[in-house]
N, C-alpha and C positions, 0 to 999 in steps of 0.2 A: 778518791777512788769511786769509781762510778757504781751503782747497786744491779747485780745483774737482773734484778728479779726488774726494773726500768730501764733497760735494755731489752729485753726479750717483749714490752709490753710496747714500746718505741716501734722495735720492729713490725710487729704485730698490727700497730698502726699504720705504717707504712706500706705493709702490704694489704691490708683491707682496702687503702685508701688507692690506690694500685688496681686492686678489684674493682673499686666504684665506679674510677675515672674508667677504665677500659669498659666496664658496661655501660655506662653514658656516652661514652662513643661509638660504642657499638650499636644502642637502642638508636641515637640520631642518624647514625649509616641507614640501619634498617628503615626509619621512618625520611629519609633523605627525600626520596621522591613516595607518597603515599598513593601516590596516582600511577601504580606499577603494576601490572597483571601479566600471566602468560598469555591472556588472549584481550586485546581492547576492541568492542564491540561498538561501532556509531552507530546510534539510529533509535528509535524508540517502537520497531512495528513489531509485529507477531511473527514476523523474521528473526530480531534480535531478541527476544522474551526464549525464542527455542531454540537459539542457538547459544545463548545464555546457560540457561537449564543443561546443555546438553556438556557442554563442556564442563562444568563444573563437577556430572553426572560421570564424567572419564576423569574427575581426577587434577582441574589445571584448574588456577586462579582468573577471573574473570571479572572485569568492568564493563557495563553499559553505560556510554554517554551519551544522554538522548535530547537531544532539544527542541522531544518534548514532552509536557510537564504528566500527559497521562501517555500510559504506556499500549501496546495493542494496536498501534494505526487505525484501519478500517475498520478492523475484527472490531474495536470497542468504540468506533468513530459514527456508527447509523447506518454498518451493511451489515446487518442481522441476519439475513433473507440471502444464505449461502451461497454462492454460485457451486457448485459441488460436483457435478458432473459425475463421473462415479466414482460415486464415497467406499468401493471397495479397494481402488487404490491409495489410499489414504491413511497411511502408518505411521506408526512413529508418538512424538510429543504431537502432532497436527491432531490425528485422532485421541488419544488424550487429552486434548481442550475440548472434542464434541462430545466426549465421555463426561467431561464436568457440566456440561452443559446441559446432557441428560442429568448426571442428578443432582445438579442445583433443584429442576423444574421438578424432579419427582416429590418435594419439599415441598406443602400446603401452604408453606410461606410464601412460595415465592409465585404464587397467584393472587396477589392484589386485587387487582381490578377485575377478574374473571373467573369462572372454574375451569379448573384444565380440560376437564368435558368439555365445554364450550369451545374449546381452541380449535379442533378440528387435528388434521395432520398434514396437510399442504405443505410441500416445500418445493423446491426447483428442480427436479432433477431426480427429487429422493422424496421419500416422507420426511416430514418437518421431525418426528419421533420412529426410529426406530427401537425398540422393545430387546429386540432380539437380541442385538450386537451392544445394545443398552448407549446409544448415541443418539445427539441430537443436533438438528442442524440450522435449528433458526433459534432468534434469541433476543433479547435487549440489550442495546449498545452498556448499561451498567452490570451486567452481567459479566460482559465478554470480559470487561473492565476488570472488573474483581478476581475473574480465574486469571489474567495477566498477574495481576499483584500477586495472586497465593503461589501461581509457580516462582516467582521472584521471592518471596518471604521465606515459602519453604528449601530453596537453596541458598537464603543467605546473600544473594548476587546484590554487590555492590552498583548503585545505580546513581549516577550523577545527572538532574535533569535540566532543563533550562540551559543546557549547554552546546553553543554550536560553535562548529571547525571553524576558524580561520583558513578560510579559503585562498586567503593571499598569503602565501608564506607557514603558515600552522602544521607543514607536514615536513616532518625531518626525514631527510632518505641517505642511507649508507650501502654503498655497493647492492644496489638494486632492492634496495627494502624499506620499507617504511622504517624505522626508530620510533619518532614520538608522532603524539599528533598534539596541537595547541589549539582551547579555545578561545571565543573574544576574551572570557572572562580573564584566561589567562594561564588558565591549570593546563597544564602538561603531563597527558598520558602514552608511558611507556609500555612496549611492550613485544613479544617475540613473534605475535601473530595478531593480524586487524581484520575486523568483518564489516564491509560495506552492507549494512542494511536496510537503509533510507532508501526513500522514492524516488528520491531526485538523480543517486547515485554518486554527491559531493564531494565524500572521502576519495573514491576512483578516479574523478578528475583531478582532484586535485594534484594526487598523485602522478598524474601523469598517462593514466591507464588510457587506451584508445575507447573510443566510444563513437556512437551516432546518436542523431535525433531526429526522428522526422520517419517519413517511409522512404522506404529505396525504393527504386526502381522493379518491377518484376524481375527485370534481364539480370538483374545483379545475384540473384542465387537460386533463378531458375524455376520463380512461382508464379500463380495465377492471382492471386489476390492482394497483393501488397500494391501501392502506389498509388494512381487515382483511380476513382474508380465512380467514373460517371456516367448516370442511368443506371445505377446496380444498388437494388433496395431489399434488400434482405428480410430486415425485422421491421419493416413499415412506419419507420421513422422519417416519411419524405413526405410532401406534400402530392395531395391524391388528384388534389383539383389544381386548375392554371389561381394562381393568386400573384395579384397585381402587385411589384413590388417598391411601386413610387409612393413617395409623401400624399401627392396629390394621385391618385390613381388615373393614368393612362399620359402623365405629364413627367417625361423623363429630365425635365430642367427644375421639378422640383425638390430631385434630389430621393437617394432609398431613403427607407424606412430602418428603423436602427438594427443591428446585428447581419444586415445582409452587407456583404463585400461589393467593390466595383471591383473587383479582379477577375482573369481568366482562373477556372477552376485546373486548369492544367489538359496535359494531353493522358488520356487513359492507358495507364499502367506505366508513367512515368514516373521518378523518387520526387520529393518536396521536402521542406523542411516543417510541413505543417504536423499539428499533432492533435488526435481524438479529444474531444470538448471532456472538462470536468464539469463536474456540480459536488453538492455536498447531498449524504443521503439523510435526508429527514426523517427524524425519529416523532409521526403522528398521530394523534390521537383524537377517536372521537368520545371518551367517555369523560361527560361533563367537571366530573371533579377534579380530574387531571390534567385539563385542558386549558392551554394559554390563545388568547387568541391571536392571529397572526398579526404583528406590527408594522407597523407603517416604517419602512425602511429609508434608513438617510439616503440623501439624492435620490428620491422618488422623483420619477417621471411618468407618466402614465403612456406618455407618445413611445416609450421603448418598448412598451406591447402593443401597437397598432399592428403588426403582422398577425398576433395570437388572437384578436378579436377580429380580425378576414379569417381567420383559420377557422374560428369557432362560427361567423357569419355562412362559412362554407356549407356547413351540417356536421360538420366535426364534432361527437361526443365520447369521447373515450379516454375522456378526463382520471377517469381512477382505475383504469384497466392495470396501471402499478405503485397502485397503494397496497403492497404485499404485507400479510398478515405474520405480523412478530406477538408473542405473546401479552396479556391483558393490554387487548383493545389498543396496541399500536401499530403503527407499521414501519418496514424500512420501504420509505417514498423512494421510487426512480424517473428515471427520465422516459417519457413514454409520447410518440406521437413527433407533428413535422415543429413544435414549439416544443419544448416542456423546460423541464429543470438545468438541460444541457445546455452551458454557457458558449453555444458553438462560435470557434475562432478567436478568442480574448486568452485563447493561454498558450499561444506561441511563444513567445518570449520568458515564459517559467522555467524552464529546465535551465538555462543560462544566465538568469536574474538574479542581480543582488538580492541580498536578504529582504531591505527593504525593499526592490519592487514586487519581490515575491506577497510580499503582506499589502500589498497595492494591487495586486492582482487579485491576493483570496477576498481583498475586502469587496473589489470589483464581481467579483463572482457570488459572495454573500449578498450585497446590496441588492444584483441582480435576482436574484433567486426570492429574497423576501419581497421585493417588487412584483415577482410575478405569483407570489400566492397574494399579496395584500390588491395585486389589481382584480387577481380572478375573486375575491370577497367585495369589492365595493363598485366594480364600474358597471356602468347600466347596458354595456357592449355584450356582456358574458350571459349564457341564456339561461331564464330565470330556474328553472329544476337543477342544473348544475349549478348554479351559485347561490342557490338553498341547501343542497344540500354541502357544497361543501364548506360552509360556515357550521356545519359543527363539526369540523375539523377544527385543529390547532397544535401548537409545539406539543411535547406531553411536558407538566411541571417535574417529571423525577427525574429527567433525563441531562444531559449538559448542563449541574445546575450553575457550575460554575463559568458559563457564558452565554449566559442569557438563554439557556432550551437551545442554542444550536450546536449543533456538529465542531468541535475541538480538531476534525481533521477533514481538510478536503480529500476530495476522491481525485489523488492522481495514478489517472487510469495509466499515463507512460509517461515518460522523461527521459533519460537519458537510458542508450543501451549501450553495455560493452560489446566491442569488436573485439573477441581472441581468435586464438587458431582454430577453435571449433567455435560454429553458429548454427546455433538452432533455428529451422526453416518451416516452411510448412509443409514440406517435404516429409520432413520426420513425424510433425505431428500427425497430417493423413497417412501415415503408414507406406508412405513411399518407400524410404529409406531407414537401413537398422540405424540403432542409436548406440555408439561404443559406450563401455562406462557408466552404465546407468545408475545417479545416485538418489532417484525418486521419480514419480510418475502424474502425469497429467490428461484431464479426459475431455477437459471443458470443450466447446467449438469456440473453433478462432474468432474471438469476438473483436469487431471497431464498431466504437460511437463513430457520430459524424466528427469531420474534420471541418465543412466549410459550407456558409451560406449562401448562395450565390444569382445572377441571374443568367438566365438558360437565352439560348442563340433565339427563342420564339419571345423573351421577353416575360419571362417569369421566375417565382423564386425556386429556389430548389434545395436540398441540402446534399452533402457527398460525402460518403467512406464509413456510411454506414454496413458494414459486412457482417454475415452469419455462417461459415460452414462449418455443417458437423461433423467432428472427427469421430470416425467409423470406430476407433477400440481405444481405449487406452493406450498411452505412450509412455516413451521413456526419457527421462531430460539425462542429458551427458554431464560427468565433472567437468568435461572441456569447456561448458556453458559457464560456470560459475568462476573459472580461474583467470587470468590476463593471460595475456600471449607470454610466450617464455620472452625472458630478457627484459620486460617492464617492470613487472614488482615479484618478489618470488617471497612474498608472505601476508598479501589480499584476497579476501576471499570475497563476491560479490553474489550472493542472494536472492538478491531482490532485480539490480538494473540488470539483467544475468546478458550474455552475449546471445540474441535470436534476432530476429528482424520483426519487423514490426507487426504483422500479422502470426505469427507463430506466439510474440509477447501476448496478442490479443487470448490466446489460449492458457498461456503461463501468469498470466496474470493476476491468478485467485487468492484469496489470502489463505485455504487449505495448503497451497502448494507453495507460497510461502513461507510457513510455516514447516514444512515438508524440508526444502532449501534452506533453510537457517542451519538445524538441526545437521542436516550433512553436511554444510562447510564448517561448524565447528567440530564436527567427527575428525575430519577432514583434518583441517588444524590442529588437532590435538595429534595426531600420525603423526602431520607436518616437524611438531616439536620433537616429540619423542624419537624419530629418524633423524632429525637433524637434518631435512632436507627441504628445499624450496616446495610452495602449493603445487608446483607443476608437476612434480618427481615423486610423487606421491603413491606408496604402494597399490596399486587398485584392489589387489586382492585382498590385501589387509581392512581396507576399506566398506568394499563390499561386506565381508565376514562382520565388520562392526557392527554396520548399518542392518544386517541381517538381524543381529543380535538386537538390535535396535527395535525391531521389528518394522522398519521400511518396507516399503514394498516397490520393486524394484524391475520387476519388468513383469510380462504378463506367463503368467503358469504354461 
């Protein structure tokens, strides 16, 4: 006869054990895919850091998978030296990173090499410090750095870095939506809503999303300043004087000289598929103790600056006219003048390039670039008070340390642009035409580097598509710019490559306003979920009121 009191203890067993096994398969459900969020974020800019922050800030779970390893793009990559336009339209988490920016600097720490007296208050557009609204707009690429990480730390936002899409195949789609995305590594991230935040635009192609590259045509959306655009020099980025552009000067069977093209520059105001020169921006310094000096860069050639020593043979001196002043004694370097830093016509094939030609192209633009500071320090062509004084230049030592004192990011100025039902023109930007839907605002002037080297029908070199106009007020960028056309994807949101044409991008371009565009596609997405309805269908007015709440700013008073 069995003992009840071993029965009742049996059972007791069996149901605990009951309990276990059901929670052990419950916790491996839950942990089934760990790479799950409501919102899957690619990209590592200052796109995805606020639109990161932002969503998490409404309430939904969130992944950044960024590949790459430091976060902040440009903002924390050597462009200190704001392009800002006006900083009154600028709300949000955007303004919030110049707000840390001011009080990191008001901290006696964090003047090193100088006293903040000594800085001055220069900046682009704006004062470098404004006091009043307690922001600031220039900075050191390790700064920007660091507020990237704290708004990451202080939300908690899971961040996977060194990780990039599989472009071939990596993006699962069910009845017009992304599912997962796959990296090489491997890992598979789910999720109910994804935000293209990269430069290149990757995740959008891949997907399927329509795009361009290159400039259109004027005729195509009814502008003045897109397409070629030759004999039109804006920011005096072209050669002033005739320079000879043969090996042997005045001997066309010698062959050009390096970076000049044998092609036709095009007909003026016609599309191409060319795109405005990158560089990287240099983080320099002249104060001794921080200063590395410029190195002799792999595949030196000194013959790839024979155009930059006729420039400077010319009377050419306006060598440091943008070495703009970032705090303790550096600067963020730009391209300035008909040579400088701009690697013009070597990065057509990027927006489109495998990975690895992508890293064949930055190294091509690196090499270039420490070539032309290590030629202007040693060759006896450069004249001798500019290459006195600019040897006491060099990298700064606290900056990029972990690659060698340079730039972690190149400057891509444009790559790919989406084509939705709305495109932003430069129509909209000069105040032609209203802007429906405003989910953020932009003031900069439609800026292009050059596109192309070239020689002129008289037999000299020349550059093209360098353009400047200033848009007369502030504007307004539409949700229509950020979403894909209906019937493509109906849960992408796209930030960064947004849908404008090429000259209008030149205005949209700024990392303020991408930072701006982060922030409201994941607003955006967070509606998206909570309605249960595709990015395109998306309440505006609910939206708005978010964004309001947000404190955006959103069209002009």
């Amino acid at each position: 006869m069995s003992n009840p009191i071993d029965s009742k203890m049996r059972y007791k067993t069996i149901i605990t054990s009951f309990i276990l096994i059901f929670s052990i398969f419950s916790l491996q459900a839950a942990n089934k895919n760990p790479y799950q969020a409501d919102i899957i974020i690619y990209g590592g800019t200052s796109a995805a850091v606020t639109a990161a922050v932002a969503a998490i800030k409404l309430g939904k779970t969130v992944i950044v998978v960024s590949p790459d390893v430091h976060l902040g793009g440009l903002s924390s990559g050597g462009l200190g030296f704001t392009d800002t336009g006006n900083k009154e339209v600028i709300g949000g988490l955007s303004r919030d990173f110049y707000h840390r920016v001011y009080l990191h600097y008001q901290q006696d720490t964090a003047w090193k090499w100088q006293k903040k007296e000594e800085y001055g208050n220069k900046g682009q557009g704006t004062p470098a410090i404004d006091g009043k609204d307690r922001t600031m707009w220039i900075f050191e690429p390790h700064v920007a750095e660091k507020i990237m990480e704290d708004f990451i730390k202080e939300s908690n936002i899971k961040v996977y870095r060194n990780e990039w899409l599989n472009r071939k195949g990596g993006v699962e789609m069910k009845d017009g939506k992304i599912t997962s995305i796959t990296t090489l590594s491997g890992k598979q991230f789910s999720g109910k809503m994804f935000i293209d935040a990269t430069y290149e635009g990757d995740l959008m192609a891949a997907a399927k999303v329509s795009y361009h590259v290159g400039r259109e045509a004027n005729s195509v959306y009814n502008e003045t300043w897109n397409g070629v655009q030759t004999e039109v020099f804006h920011h005096g980025h072209h050669f002033k004087t005739n320079i000879d552009p043969y090996k042997v000067q005045g001997d066309k069977s010698s062959g050009l000289l390096a970076g000049i093209s044998d092609q036709e520059p095009g007909i003026k105001g016609e599309g191409d598929s060319k795109l405005q020169a990158y560089c990287f921006r240099m983080c320099l310094t002249n104060k001794a103790e921080n200063r590395i000096v410029f190195p002799k860069p792999d595949n030196y050639n000194p013959a790839n600056y024979e155009l930059l020593a006729r420039v400077f043979q010319s009377g050419w001196n306006e060598l440091f006219n943008k070495f703009d002043d970032i705090p303790n004694h550096k600067t963020d370097t730009n391209n300035h003048g008909p040579f400088s830093t701009d690697f013009i016509g070597m990065n057509y094939d990027y927006p489109e390039a495998s990975y690895e030609k992508r890293k064949q192209i930055i190294k091509q633009h690196e090499d270039y670039q420490k070539g032309l500071m290590y030629f202007m320090i040693t060759d006896p062509r450069v004249p001798a008070d500019l290459q006195k004084r600019l040897q006491t230049w060099g990298l700064s030592k606290d900056e990029f340390r972990d690659n060698g004192n340079w730039p972690h990011q190149i400057y891509v100025r444009e790559a790919r642009r989406m084509v939705s039902d709305y495109v932003l023109t430069e129509n909209e930007t000069l105040g032609r035409k209203e802007v429906p839907q405003p989910i953020g605002m932009g003031s900069y002037a439609l800026d292009s580097h050059n596109t192309q080297r070239y020689v002129t029908s008289r037999g000299f070199v020349q550059n093209e598509g360098d353009i400047g106009v200033h848009a007369p007020k502030p504007y307004s960028i539409s949700y229509g710019s950020i979403v894909p056309k209906k019937g493509e994807c109906g849960n992408l949101l796209v930030p960064v490559c947004v849908s404008s044409s090429h000259i209008a991008y030149g205005s949209v371009r700024m990392e303020p306003v991408f930072m701006i565009l982060g922030e409201s596609a994941a607003t955006a997405a967070v509606l998206a979920i909570n309605d249960g309805v595709n990015v395109q269908q998306v309440a505006y007015k609910k939206l708005e009121a978010q964004l309001l709440k947000q404190k955006q700013k959103l069209r002009l008073n």
